[in-house]
TIMIZA-868200 format. One record per residue (C-alpha): residue in three letters; x, y, z. Coordinates in steps of 0.25 Angstrom, whole numbers, padded with zeros to 4 digits, always signed. Layout:
BEGIN
AlaXYZ
...
//
This chain:
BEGIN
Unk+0482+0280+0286
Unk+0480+0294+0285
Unk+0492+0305+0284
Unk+0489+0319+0291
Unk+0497+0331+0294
Unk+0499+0332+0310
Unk+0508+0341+0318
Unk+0518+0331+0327
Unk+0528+0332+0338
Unk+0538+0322+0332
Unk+0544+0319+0346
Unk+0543+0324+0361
Unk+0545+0339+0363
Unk+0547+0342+0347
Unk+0537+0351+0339
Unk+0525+0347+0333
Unk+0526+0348+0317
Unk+0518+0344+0306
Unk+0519+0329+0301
Unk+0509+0319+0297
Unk+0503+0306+0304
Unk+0495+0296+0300
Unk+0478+0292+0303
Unk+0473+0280+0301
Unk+0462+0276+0292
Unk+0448+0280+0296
Unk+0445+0266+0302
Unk+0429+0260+0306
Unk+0425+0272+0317
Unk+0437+0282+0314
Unk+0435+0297+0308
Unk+0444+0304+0302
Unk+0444+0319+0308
Unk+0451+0330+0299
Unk+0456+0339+0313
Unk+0454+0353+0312
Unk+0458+0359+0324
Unk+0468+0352+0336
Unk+0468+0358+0350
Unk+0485+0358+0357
Unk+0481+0353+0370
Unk+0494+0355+0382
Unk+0493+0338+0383
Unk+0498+0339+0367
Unk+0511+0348+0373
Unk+0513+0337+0384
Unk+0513+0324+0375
Unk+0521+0331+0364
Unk+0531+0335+0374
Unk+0530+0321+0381
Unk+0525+0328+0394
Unk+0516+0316+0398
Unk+0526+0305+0394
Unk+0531+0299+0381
Unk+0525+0301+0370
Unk+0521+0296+0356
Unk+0528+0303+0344
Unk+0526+0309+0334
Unk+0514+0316+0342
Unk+0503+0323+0336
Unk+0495+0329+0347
Unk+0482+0333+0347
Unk+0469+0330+0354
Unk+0459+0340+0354
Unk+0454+0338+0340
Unk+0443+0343+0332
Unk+0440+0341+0317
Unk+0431+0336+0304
Unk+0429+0321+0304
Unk+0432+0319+0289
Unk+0431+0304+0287
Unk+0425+0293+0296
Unk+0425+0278+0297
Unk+0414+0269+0291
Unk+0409+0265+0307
Unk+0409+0279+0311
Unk+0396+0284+0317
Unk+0399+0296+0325
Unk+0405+0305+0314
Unk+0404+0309+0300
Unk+0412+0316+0291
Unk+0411+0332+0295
Unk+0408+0330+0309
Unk+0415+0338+0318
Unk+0425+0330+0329
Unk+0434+0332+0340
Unk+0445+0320+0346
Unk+0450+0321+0359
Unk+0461+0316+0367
Unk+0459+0301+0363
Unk+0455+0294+0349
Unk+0452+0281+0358
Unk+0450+0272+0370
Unk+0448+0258+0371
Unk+0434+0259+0371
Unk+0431+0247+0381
Unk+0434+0251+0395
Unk+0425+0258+0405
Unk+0428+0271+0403
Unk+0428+0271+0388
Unk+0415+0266+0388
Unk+0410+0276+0397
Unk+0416+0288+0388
Unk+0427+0290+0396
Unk+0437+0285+0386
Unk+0447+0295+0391
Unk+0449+0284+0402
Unk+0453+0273+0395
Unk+0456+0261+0404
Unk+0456+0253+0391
Unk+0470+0256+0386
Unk+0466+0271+0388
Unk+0462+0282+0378
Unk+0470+0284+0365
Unk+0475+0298+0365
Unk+0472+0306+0352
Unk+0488+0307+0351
Unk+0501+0302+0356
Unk+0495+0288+0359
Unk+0493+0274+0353
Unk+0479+0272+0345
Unk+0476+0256+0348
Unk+0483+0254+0336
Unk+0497+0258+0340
Unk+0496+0269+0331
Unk+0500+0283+0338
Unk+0489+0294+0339
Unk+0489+0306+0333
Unk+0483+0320+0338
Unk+0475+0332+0332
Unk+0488+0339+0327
Unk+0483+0334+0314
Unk+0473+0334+0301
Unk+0465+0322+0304
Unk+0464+0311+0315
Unk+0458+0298+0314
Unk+0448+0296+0327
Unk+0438+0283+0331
Unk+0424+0290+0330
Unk+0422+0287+0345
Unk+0433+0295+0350
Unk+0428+0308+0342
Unk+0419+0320+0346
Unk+0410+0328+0340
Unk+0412+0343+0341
Unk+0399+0352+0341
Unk+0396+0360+0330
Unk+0395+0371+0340
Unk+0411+0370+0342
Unk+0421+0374+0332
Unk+0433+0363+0329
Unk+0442+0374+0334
Unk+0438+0377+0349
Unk+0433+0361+0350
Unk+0445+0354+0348
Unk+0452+0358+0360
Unk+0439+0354+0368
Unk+0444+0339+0365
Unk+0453+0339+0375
Unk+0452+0352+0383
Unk+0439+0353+0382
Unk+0436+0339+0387
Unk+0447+0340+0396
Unk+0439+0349+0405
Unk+0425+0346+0402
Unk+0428+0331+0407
Unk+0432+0334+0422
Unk+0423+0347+0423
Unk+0412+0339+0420
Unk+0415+0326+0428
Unk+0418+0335+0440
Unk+0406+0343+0438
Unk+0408+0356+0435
Unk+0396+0364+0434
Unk+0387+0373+0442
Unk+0390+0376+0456
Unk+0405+0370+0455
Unk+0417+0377+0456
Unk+0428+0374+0445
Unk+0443+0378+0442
Unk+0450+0377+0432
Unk+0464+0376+0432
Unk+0470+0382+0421
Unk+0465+0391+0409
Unk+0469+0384+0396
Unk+0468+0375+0385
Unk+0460+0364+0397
Unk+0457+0376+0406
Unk+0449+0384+0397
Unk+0441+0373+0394
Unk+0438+0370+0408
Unk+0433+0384+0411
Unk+0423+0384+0399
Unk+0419+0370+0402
Unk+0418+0372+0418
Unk+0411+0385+0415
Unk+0401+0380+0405
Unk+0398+0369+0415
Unk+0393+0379+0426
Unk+0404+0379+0436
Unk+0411+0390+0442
Unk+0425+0390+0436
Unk+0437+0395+0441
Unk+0452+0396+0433
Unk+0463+0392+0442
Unk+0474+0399+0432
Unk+0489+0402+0436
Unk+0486+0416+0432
Unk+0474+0426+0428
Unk+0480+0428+0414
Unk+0470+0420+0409
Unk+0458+0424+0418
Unk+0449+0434+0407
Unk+0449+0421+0399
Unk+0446+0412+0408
Unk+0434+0422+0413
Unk+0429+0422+0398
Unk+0429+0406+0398
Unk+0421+0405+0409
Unk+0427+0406+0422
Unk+0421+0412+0434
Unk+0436+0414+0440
Unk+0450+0414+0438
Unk+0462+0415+0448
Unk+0476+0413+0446
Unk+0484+0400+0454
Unk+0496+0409+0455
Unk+0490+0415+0465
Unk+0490+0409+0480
Unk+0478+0416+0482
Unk+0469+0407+0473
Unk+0472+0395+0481
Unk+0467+0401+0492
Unk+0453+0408+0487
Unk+0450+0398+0480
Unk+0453+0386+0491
Unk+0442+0376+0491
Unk+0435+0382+0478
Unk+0432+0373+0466
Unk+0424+0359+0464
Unk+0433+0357+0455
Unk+0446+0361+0448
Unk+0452+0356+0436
Unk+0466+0358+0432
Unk+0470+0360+0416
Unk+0483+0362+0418
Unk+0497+0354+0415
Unk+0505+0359+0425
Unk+0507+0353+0440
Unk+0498+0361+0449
Unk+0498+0361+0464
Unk+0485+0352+0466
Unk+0485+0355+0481
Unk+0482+0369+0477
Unk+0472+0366+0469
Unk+0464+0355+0476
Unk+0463+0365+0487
Unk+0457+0373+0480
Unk+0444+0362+0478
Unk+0432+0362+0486
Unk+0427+0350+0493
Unk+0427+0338+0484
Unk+0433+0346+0472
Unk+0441+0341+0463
Unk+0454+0345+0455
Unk+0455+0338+0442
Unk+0467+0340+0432
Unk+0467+0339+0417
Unk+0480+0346+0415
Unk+0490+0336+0415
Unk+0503+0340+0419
Unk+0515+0332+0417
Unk+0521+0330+0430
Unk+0513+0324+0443
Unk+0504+0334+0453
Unk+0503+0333+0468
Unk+0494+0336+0477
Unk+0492+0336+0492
Unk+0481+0326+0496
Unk+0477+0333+0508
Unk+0466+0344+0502
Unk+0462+0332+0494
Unk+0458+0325+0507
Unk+0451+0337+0513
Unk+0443+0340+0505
Unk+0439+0327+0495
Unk+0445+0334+0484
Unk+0452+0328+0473
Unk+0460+0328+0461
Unk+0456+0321+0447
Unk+0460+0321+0433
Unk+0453+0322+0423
Unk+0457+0317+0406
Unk+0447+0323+0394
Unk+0434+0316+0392
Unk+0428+0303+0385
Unk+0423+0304+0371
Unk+0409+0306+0378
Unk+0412+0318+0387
Unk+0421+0324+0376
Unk+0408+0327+0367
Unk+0400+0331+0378
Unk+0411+0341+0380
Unk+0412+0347+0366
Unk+0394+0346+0366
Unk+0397+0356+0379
Unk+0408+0365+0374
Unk+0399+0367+0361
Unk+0386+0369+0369
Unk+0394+0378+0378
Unk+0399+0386+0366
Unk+0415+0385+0367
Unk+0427+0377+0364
Unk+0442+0379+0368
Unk+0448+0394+0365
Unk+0460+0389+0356
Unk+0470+0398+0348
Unk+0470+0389+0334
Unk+0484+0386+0329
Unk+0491+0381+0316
Unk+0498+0369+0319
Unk+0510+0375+0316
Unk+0508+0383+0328
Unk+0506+0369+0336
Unk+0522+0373+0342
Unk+0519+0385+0347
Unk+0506+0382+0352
Unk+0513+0370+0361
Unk+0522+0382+0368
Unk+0510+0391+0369
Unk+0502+0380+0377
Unk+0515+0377+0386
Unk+0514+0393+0389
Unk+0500+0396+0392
Unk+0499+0403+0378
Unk+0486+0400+0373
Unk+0472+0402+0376
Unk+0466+0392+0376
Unk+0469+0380+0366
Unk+0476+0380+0354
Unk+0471+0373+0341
Unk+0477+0370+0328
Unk+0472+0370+0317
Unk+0474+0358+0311
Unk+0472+0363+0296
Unk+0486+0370+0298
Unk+0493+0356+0301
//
């Protein structure tokens, strides 16, 4: 085993600080990856605070990672010592089961996926995130980040970068369809860069217009404000598809109506209490609502090959991770544009 500084929350609700876990040895097709920057997703803020349930603890969150691999096992064949990685939101699967053999490990019917933190790795062993100096990850669930994309603007890509690309291209967005996205930030900005790189018409779907010059810059061909009554209305029957980064409860009626014929509304926020939704202009016009999780190991490079073919990563405000605390309440009030980062040198 291995000892590694780590920023923790020591229990539910309490404040990260600096401590130590343990890695395990660099096993057959492991590498060892020395993190250099660690992206604060809004799902790190909900497991700490036990917002989806009960929760493993200590916690060191953390799964948009991007770093150096610095040691690699004597099977490995993917990597080599300076290659330049990225994990995700998982660090396994059971590897046998439809889906994971498709590359959709992210669906799991095996047992499921093994979450990068605040889970059980098969051998009992709790994970640990990317608030941290080096992480231990089997070869096949690590990415390689283009030379084209610096570590800083990739990491977030891992999970809300992904986290958009997956659905966006799964429900086609591209030339001649008409996308919203529902919120403009750490998910949201990434879906209007992605949407708008893919060809589609994009539309943000924001409470406000604070945000709207930015979301012009990214990429959006419009921007109106759910606050007012008035975009429901001009907007009614609108969008092939919209997709909803937020983690609060929205009125989903308001929204599917807002879909043409056949559209879909598809959420990748996850908001901690349960939606509802009137069936009835589902019914009328063969619309639908979907979810969508992040992407397979497969579709996760092809994201990061895109964004760095594109030209952009995430826009990110890079932190020390004695800011980690303050970033959290930041997040929780909007204050942030558009991901923050740490820097995990500073851990």
């Amino acid at each position: 085993m291995t000892t590694v500084a780590a920023y923790a929350a020591p229990a539910a609700k309490a404040p990260l600080e600096r401590t130590t876990v343990e890695r395990r040895e660099v096993r057959e097709h492991d590498v060892l990856i020395d993190i250099k920057f660690a992206g604060i997703c809004h799902s790190d803020i909900h497991q700490v605070r036990e917002g989806w349930g009960t929760a493993i603890f200590p916690m060191v969150p953390g799964h948009e990672i991007a770093g150096v691999v610095s040691e690699v096992g004597h099977g490995v064949t993917k990597y080599q010592v300076g290659d330049r990685v990225g994990v995700g939101c998982f660090v396994d699967s059971c590897r046998e089961c439809d889906n994971c053999r498709a590359g959709l490990q992210q669906y799991c019917t095996g047992g499921g996926t093994i979450q990068t933190y605040n889970h059980l790795d098969k051998d009992g062993e709790p994970t640990y995130g990317g608030y941290s100096e080096k992480i231990v990850v089997d070869e096949n669930y690590v990415v390689r980040i283009p030379d084209g994309l610096a570590l800083d603007v990739a990491a977030p890509l891992l999970c809300a970068g992904i986290t958009l690309y997956s659905p966006l291209k799964h429900w086609g967005a591209g030339p001649g369809k008409k996308v919203a996205i529902v919120g403009l930030g750490g998910l949201g900005h990434m879906g209007v860069r992605i949407a708008h790189a893919l060809g589609a018409e994009v539309t943000v779907l924001s409470q406000s217009l604070r945000k709207k010059d930015d979301g012009l810059k990214l990429g959006a061909d419009h921007y109106y404000a759910t606050s007012d009554p008035k975009t429901f209305e001009d907007l009614a029957g609108t969008f092939d598809l919209i997709v909803s980064t937020v983690s609060a409860p929205l009125d989903f009626t308001a929204y599917v109506n807002l879909l043409k014929i056949e559209g879909a509304l598809v959420n990748v926020g996850a908001p901690e209490e349960p939606v509802s939704v009137n069936v009835f202009p589902l019914m009328t016009g063969r619309r639908s609502i979907a979810g969508s999780a992040i992407g397979g190991i497969p579709e996760t490079q092809e994201m990061l090959d895109f964004c760095a073919a594109h030209g952009f990563g995430a826009e990110i405000e890079v932190i020390s991770a004695d800011q980690i605390n303050a970033a959290y309440e930041r997040v929780l009030n909007s204050d942030v544009r558009y991901r923050f980062v740490i820097d995990t040198a500073t851990i």
